[in-house]
BATI-968923 format. One line per 2 residues: for each residue x, y, z of N, C-alpha, C. Coordinates in pm, 1 decimal. Layout:
REM BATI-968923
X:Y:Z:X:Y:Z:X:Y:Z ~ ...
REM end
This chain:
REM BATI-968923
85.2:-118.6:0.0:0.0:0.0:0.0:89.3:124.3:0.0 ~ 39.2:217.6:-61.5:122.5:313.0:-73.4:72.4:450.1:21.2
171.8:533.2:67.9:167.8:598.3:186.0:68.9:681.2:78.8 ~ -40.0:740.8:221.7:-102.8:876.9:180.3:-71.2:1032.9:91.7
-88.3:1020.1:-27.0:-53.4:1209.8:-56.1:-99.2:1300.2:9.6 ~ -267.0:1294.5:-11.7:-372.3:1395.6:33.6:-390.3:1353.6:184.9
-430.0:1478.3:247.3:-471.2:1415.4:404.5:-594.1:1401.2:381.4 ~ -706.6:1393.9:268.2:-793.9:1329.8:243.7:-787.6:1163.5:214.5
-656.8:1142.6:168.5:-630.9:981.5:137.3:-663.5:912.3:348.2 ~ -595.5:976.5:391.2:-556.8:909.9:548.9:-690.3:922.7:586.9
-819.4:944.7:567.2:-939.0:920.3:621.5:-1038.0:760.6:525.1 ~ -908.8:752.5:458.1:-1069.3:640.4:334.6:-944.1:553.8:394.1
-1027.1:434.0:493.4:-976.6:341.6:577.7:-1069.9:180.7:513.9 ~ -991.6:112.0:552.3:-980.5:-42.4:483.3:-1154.3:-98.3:609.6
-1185.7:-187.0:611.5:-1320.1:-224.6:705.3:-1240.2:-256.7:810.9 ~ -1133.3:-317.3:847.1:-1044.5:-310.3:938.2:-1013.0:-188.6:1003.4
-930.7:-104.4:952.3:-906.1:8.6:1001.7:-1007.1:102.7:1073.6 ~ -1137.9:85.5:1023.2:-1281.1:147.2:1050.5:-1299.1:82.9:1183.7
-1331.1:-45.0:1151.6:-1345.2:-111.8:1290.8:-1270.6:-80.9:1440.1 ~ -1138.5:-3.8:1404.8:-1057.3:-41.0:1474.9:-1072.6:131.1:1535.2
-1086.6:233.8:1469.8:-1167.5:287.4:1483.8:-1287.7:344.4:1613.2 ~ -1397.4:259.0:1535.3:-1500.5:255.8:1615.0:-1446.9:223.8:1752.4
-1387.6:123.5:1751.4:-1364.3:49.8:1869.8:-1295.5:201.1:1988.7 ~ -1193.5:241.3:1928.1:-1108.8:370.9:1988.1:-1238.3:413.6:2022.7
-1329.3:494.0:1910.7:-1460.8:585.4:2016.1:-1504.3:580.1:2110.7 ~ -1527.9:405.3:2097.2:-1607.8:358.2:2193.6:-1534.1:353.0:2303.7
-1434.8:340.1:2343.8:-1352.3:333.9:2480.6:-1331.7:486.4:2503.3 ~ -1309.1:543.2:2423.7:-1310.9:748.5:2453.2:-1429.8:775.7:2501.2
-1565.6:728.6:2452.1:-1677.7:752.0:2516.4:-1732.1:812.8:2385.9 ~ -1736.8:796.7:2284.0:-1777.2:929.5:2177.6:-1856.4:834.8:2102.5
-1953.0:898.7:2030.9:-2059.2:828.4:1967.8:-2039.8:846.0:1809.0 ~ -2048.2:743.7:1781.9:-2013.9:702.9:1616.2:-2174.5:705.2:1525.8
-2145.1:815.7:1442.4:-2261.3:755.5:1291.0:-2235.5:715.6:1195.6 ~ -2295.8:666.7:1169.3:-2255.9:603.4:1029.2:-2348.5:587.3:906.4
-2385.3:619.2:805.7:-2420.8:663.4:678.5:-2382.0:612.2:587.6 ~ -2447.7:583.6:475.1:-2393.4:471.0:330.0:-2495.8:532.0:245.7
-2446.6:526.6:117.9:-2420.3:600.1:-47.4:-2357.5:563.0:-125.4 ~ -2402.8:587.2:-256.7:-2339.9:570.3:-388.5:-2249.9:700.9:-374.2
-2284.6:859.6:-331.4:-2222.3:956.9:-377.9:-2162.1:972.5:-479.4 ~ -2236.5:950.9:-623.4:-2171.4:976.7:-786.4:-2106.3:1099.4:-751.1
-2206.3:1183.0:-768.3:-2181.2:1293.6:-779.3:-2171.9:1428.5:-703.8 ~ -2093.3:1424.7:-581.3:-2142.1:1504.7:-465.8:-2191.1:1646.5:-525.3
-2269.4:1682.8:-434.2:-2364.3:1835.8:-503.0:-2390.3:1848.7:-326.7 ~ -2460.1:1975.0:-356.8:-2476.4:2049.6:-206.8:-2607.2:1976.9:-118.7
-2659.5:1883.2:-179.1:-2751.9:1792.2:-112.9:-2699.9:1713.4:-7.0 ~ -2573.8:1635.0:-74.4:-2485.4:1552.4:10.9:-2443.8:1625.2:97.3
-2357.5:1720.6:76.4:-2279.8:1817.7:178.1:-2403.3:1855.9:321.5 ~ -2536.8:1880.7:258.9:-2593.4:1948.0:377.4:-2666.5:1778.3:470.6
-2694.9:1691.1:377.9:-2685.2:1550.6:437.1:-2597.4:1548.4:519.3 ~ -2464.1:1483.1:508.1:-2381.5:1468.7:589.6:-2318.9:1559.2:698.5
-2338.8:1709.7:689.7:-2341.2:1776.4:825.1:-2440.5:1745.7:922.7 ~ -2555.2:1705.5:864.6:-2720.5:1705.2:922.1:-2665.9:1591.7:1008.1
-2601.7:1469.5:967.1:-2626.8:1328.0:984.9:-2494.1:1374.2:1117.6 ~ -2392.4:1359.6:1115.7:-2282.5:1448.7:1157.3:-2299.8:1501.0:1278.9
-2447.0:1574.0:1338.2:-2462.2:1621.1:1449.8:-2554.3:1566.2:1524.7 ~ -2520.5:1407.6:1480.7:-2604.0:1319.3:1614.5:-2494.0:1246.4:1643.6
-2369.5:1282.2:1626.4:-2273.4:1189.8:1725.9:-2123.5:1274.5:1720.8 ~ -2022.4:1209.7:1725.3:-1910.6:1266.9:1745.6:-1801.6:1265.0:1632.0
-1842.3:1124.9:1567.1:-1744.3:1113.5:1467.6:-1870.5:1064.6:1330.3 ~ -1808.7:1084.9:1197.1:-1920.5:1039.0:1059.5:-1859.3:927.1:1011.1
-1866.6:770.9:984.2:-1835.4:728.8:934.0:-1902.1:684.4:791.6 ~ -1895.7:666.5:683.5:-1947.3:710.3:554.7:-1927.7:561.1:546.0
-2038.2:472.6:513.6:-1990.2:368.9:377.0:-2051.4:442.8:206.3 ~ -1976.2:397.0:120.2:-1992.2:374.4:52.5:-1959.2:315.7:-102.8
-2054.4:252.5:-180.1:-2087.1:137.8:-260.6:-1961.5:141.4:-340.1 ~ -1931.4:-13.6:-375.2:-1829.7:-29.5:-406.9:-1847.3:34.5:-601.7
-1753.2:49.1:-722.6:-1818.6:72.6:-846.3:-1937.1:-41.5:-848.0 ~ -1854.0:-215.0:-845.5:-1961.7:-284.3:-893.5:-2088.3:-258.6:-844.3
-2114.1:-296.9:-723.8:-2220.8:-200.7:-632.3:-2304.1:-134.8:-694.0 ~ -2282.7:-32.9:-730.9:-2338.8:108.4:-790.5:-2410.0:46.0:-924.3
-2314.2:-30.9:-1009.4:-2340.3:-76.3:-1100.8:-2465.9:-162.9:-1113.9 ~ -2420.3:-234.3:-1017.7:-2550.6:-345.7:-982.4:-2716.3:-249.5:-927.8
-2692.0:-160.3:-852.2:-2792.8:-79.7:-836.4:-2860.5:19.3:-898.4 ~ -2780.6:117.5:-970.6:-2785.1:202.7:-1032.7:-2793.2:191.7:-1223.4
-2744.6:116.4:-1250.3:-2775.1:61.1:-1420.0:-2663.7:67.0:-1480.9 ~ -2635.7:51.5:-1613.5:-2534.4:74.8:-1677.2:-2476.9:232.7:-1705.1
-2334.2:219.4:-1717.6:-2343.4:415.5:-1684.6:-2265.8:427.2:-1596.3 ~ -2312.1:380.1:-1454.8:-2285.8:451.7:-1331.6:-2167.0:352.0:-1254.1
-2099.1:392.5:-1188.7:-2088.8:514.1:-1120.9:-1992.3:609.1:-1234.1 ~ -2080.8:714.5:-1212.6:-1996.1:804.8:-1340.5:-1859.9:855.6:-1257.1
-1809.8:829.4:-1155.0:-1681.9:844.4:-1085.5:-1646.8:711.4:-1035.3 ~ -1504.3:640.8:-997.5:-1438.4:547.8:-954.3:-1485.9:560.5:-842.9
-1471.0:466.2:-754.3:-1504.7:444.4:-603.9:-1391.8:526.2:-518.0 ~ -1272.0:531.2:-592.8:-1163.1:589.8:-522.0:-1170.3:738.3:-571.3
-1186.2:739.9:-662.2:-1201.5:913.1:-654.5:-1357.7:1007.1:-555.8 ~ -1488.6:948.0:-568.4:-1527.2:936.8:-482.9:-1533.0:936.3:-340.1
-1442.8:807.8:-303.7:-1416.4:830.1:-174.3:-1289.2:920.1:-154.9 ~ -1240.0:1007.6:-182.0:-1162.8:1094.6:-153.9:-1266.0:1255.1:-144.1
-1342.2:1240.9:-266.7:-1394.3:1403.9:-228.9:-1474.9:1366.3:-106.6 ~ -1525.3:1262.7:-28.3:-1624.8:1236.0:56.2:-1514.7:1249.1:160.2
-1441.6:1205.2:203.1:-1332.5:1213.4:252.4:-1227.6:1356.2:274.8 ~ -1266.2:1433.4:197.9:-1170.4:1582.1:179.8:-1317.4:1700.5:307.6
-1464.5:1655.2:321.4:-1518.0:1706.9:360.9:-1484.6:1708.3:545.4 ~ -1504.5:1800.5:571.7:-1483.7:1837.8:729.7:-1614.7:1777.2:783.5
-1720.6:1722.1:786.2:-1802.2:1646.5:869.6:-1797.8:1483.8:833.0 ~ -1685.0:1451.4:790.2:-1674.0:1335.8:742.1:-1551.7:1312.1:778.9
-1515.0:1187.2:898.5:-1411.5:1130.9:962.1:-1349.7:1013.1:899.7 ~ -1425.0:950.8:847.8:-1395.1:827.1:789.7:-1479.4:801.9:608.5
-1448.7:756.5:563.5:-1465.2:646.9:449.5:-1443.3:499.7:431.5 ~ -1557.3:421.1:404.2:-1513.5:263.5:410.2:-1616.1:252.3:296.4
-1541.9:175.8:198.0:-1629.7:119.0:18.1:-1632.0:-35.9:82.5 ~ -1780.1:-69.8:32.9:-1818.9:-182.0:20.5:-1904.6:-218.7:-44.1
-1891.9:-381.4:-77.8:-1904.0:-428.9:-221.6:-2043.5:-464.4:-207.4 ~ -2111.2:-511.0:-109.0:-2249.6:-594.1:-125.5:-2347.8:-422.9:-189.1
-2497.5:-466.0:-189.8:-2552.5:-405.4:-277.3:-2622.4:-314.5:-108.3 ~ -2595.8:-380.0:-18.5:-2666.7:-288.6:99.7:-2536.1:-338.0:187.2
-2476.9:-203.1:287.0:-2358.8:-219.4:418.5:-2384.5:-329.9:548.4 ~ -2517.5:-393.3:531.6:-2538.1:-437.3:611.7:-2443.0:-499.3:678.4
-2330.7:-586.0:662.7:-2223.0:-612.7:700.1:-2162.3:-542.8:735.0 ~ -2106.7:-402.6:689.9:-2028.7:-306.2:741.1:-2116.9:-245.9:880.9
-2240.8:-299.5:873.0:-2324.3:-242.0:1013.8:-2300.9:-258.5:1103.4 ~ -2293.3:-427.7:1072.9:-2285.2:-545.0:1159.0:-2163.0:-524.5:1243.2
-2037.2:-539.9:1182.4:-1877.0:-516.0:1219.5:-1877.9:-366.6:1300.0 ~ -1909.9:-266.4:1264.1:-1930.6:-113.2:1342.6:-1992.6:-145.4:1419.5
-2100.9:-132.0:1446.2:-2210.5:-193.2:1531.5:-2172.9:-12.2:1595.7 ~ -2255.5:41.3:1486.3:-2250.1:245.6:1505.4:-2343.7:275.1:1646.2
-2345.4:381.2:1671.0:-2413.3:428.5:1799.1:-2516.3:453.6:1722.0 ~ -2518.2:525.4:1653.9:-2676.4:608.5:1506.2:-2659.4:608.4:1381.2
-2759.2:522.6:1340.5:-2745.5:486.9:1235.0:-2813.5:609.5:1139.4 ~ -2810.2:677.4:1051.8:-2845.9:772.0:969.5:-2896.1:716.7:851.2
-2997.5:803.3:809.7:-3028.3:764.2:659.6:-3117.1:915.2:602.2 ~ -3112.2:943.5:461.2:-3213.4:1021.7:422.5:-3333.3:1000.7:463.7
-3410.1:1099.6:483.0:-3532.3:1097.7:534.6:-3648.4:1045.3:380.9 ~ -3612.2:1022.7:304.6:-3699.4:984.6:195.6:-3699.2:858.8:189.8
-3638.6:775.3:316.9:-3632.6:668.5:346.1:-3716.7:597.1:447.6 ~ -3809.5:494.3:412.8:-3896.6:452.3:540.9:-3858.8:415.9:604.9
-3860.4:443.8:745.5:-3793.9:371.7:862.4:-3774.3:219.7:831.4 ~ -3872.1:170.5:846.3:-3904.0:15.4:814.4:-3779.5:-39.0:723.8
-3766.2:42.1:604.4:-3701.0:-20.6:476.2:-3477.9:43.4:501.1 ~ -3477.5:78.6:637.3:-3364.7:111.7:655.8:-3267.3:9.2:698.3
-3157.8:-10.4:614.2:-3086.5:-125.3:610.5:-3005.7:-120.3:751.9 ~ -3020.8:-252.2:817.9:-2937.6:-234.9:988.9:-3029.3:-169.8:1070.6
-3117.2:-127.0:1033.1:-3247.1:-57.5:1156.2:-3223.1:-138.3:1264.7 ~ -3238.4:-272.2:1233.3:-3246.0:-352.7:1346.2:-3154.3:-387.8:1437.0
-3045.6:-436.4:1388.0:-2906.6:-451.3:1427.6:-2889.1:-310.9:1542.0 ~ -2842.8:-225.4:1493.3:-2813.1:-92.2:1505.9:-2938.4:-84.3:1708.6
-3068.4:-92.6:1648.6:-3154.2:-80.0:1736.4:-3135.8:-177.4:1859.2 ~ -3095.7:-288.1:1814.2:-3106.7:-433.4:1913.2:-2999.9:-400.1:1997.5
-2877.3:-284.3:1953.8:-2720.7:-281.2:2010.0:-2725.9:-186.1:2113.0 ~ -2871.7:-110.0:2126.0:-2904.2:8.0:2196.5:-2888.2:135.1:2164.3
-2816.5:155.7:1976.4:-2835.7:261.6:1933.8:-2961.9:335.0:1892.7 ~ -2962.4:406.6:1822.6:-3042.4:461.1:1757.9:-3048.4:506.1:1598.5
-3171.9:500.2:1548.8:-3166.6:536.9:1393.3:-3225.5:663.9:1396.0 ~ -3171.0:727.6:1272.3:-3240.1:885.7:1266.7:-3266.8:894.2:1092.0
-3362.8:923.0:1053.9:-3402.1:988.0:942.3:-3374.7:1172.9:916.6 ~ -3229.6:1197.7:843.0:-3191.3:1335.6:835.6:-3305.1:1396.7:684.0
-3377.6:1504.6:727.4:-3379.6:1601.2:622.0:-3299.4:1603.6:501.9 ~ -3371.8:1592.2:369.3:-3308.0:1586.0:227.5:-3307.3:1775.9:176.9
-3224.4:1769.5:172.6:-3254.7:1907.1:74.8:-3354.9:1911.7:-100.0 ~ -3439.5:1965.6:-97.1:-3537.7:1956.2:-179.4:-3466.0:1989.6:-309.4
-3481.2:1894.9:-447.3:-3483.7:1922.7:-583.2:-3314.5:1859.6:-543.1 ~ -3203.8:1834.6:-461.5:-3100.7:1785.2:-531.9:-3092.4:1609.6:-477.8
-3026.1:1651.6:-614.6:-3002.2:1464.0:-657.8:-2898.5:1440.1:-728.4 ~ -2828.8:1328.6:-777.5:-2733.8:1302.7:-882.4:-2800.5:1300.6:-982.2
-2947.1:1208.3:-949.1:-2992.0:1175.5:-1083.7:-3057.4:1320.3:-1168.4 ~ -3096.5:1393.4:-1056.7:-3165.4:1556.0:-1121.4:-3015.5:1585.2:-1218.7
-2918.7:1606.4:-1146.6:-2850.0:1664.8:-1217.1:-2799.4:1561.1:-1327.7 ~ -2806.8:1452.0:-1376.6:-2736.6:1386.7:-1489.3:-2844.3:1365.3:-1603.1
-3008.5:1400.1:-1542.5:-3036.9:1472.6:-1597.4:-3035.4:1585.8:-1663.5 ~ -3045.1:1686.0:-1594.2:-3018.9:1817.0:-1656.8:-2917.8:1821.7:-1756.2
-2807.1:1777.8:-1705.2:-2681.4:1776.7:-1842.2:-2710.9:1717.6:-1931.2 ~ -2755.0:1595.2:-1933.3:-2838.8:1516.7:-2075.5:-2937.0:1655.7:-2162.0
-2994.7:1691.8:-2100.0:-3130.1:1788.7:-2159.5:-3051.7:1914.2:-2159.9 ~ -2992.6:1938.3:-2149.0:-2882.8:2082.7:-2216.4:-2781.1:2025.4:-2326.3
-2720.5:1914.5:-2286.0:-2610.6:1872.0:-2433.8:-2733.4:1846.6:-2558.4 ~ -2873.9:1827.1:-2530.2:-2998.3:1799.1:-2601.0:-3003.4:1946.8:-2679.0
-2990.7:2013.3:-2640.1:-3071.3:2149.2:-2649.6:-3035.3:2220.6:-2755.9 ~ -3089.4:2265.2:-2865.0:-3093.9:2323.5:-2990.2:-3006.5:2430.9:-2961.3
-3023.4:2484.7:-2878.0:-2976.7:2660.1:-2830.0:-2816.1:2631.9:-2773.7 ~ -2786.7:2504.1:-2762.9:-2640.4:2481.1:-2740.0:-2563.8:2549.1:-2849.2
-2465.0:2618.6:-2769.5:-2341.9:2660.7:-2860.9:-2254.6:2537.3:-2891.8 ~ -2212.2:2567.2:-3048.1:-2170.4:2411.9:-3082.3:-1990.1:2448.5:-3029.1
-1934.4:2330.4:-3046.7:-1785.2:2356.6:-3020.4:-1728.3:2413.4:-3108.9 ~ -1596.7:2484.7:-3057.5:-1537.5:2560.4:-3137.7:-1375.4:2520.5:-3190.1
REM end
């Protein structure tokens, strides 16, 4: 493995390293969240997500989807960024302590191994249908449904760029 460039590299940690981690919090006394995403395309939705999610504990730990992952969920196309470039801009953010990519199509495993104090999710999410609700709940944490910021998305926006490179009124290249 090769040493860190960015001091954004020294936060995107192996499921080991995460674990090991958590574990430190938990003997400091500090309460761990934890949160999982594709994050294609970070936009100011994510950013105000992950502060939101961020101020129900002490430290953010982020999963998220491995490319195949994304692939498998999201369709052909996606992830329109590498998992590693990705997890670095997720990683370069100040309410974000950690990064851990994983491959299944839901973290449930990465739940399992953390075993987080609060579990987070977008609020456009039914409680019920929140992956680790249970786990998470049975461990004596808690789950929280954070506020979405209205109209952003990856998919709004990969839209929009489709329907402008569309657009008659485009200036052609020069």
């Amino acid at each position: 493995m090769t040493k860190p460039i960015l001091a954004a590299e020294k936060k995107v940690l192996s499921h080991s390293k995460a674990v090991a981690l958590r574990r430190r919090a938990r003997a400091s006394g500090r309460k761990v969240v934890f949160t999982n995403g594709c994050f294609d395309l970070l936009h100011a939705g994510h950013v105000a997500y992950l502060e939101r999610a961020r101020r129900h504990g002490d430290l953010l730990i982020v999963g998220i989807n491995s490319d195949a992952s994304v692939r498998r969920i999201k369709g052909k196309g996606r992830p329109l960024q590498a998992e590693k470039d990705r997890s670095l801009v997720l990683a370069a953010l100040a309410s974000v302590d950690a990064v851990v990519v994983f491959d299944g199509d839901t973290p449930i495993k990465l739940i399992r191994t953390l075993s987080p104090d609060v579990l987070a999710k977008g609020a456009d999410w039914a409680a019920d249908e929140i992956v680790g609700r249970e786990e998470v709940l049975a461990a004596g944490g808690r789950v929280v449904r954070v506020p979405l910021r209205p109209g952003a998305s990856t998919s709004s926006i990969i839209k929009k760029v489709v329907r402008s490179n569309r657009s008659p009124d485009r200036n052609p290249p020069r």
